[in-house]
C-alpha positions as CSV (number, residue, x, y, z in Angstrom):
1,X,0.0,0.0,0.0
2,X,2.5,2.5,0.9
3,X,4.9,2.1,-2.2
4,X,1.1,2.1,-4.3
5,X,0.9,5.8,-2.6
6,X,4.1,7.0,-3.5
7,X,3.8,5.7,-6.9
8,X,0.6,7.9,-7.2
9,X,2.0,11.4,-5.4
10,X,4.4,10.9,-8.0
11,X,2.6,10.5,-10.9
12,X,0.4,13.2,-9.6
13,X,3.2,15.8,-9.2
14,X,4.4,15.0,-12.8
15,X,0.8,15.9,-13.7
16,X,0.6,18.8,-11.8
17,X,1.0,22.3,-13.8
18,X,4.4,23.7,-13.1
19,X,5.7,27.1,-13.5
20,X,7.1,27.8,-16.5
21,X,10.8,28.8,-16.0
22,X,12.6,30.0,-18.7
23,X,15.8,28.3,-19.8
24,X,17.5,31.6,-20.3
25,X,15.9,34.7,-18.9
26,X,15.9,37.8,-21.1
27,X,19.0,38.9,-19.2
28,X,21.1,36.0,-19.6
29,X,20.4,35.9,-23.4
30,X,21.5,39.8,-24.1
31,X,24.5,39.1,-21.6
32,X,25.3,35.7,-23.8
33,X,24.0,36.6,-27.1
34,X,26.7,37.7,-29.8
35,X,27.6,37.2,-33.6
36,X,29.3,33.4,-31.9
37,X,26.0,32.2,-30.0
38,X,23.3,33.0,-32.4
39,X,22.4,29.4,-31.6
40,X,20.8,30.8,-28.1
41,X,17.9,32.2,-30.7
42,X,16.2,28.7,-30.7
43,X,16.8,28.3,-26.9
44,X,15.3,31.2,-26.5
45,X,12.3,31.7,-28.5
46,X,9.3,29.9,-28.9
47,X,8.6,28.2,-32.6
48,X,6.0,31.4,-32.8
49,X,7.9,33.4,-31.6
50,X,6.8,37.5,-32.6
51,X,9.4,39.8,-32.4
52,X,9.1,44.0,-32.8
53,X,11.2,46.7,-32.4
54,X,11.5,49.7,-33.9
55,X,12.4,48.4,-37.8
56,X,11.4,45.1,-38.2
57,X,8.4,42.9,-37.3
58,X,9.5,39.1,-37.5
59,X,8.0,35.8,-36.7
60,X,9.9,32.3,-35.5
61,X,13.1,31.4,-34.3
62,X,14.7,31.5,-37.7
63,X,14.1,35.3,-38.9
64,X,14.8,36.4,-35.6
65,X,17.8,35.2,-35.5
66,X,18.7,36.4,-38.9
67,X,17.5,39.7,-37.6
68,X,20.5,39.4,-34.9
69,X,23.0,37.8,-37.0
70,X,22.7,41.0,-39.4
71,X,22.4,43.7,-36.6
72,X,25.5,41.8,-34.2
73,X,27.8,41.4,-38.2
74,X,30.8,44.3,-37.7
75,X,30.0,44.7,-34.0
76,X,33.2,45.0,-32.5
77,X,32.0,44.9,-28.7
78,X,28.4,45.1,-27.5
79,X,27.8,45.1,-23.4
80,X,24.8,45.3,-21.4
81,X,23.8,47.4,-18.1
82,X,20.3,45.9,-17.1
83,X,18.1,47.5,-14.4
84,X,16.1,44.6,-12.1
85,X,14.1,42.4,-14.5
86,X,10.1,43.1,-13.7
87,X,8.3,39.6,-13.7
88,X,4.4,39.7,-13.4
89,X,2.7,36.0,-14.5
90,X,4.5,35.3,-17.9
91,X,5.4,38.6,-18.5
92,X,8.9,40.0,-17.8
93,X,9.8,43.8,-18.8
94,X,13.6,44.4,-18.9
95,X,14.9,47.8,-18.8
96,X,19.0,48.4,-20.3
97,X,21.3,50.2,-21.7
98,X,23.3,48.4,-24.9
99,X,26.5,50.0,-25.3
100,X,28.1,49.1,-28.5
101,X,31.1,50.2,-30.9
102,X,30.7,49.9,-34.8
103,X,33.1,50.8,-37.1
104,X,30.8,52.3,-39.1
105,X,28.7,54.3,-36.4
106,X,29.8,57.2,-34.1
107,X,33.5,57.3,-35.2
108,X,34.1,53.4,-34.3
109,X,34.0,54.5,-30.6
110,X,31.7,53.1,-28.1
111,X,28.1,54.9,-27.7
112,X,24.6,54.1,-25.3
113,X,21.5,53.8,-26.4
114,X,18.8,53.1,-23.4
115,X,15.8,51.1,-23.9
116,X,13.5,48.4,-22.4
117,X,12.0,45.2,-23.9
118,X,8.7,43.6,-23.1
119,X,8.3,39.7,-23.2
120,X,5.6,37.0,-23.0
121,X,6.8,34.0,-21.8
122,X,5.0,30.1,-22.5
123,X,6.9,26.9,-21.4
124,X,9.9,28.7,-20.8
125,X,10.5,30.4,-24.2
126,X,9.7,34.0,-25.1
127,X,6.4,33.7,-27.5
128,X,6.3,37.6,-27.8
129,X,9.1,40.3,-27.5
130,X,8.8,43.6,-28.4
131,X,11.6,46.4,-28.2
132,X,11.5,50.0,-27.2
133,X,14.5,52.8,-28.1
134,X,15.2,55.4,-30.1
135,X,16.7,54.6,-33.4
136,X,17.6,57.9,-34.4
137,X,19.9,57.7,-31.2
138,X,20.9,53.8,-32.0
139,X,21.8,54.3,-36.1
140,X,20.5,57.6,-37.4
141,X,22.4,60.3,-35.3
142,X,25.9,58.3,-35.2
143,X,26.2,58.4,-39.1
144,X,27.9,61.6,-39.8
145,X,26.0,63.5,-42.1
146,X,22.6,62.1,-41.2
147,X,23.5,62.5,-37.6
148,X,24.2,66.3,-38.1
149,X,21.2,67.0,-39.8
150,X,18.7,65.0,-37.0
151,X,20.4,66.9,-34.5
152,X,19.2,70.1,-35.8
153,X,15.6,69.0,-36.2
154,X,15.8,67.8,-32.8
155,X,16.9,71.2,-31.7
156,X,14.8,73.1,-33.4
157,X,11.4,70.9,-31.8
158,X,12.5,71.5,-28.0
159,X,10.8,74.3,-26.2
160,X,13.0,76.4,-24.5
C-alpha cells in the first residue's frame, strides 16, 4: 500500500501544472547573445515566436535570428547594463542600456543607447518580445552627415 501511494503522489506531481521557468531569462540571453551564439535564438524563443522593435516585425526562431546575425555582423564589442528584471505572470519587462562600438557608427567608438524590452513567456521560451528605443539615437544620429542633420531638427522641436 505505501509504495502504491508513492507511486501515485508521484505521478500526480508529474501531472501537476508547473511554473514555467525559462531556460535563459531575457538577461542572460543579451549578456550571452553575440555574432558566436546566435544558436541561443532557438533556446530562447518559442517556434512562434513574434518579435518587434523599432524596424522590423519578425516571426519564428529563424528570422529572428537572422535579424541578430545581421544587426551583431561588424559589431566589434556590444555590453549590457540591465536594471532589475520586472516579472508579473509570464510577463517579464527588462529595462537596459546596450552599449556598442561599430566601425561604421559614431567614429568606431563606443556609444549608449537606453531602452526596455517587453516579453511573453509560454513553457519557458519567449512567444512575444517587443523592443522600445530610439533609433535615431541607436543608427540615425551616429552616421555623420545624417546624424548632423537630425540633430538640428531635434533642436529646433524643443521648447525652450
Amino acid at each position: 500500500m505505501k509504495r502504491f501511494l508513492v507511486c501515485l503522489s508521484a505521478a500526480m506531481l508529474s501531472l501537476a501544472p508547473m511554473k514555467s521557468t525559462p531556460a535563459l531569462t531575457p538577461r542572460e540571453f543579451f549578456e550571452r547573445l553575440n555574432k558566436d551564439t546566435m544558436e541561443l535564438v532557438e533556446e530562447f524563443y518559442a517556434e512562434d515566436a513574434v518579435f518587434q522593435d523599432p524596424v522590423v516585425s519578425l516571426k519564428g526562431p529563424a528570422a529572428i535570428r537572422a535579424h541578430y546575425a545581421y544587426q551583431y555582423e561588424g559589431v566589434t564589442s556590444i555590453r549590457w547594463d540591465f536594471e532589475p528584471e520586472i516579472v508579473q505572470g509570464d510577463r517579464r519587462v527588462l529595462v537596459w542600456t546596450m552599449h556598442l562600438a561599430h566601425p561604421r557608427l559614431n567614429g568606431g567608438r563606443e556609444y549608449g543607447v537606453p531602452g526596455n524590452s517587453v516579453f511573453r513567456m509560454a513553457n519557458g521560451k519567449v512567444v512575444y518580445q517587443r523592443d522600445y528605443f530610439d533609433m535615431g539615437d541607436f543608427v540615425y544620429e551616429r552616421i555623420p552627415a545624417i546624424g548632423s542633420l537630425i540633430r538640428v531638427i531635434k533642436g529646433r522641436m524643443t521648447t525652450h
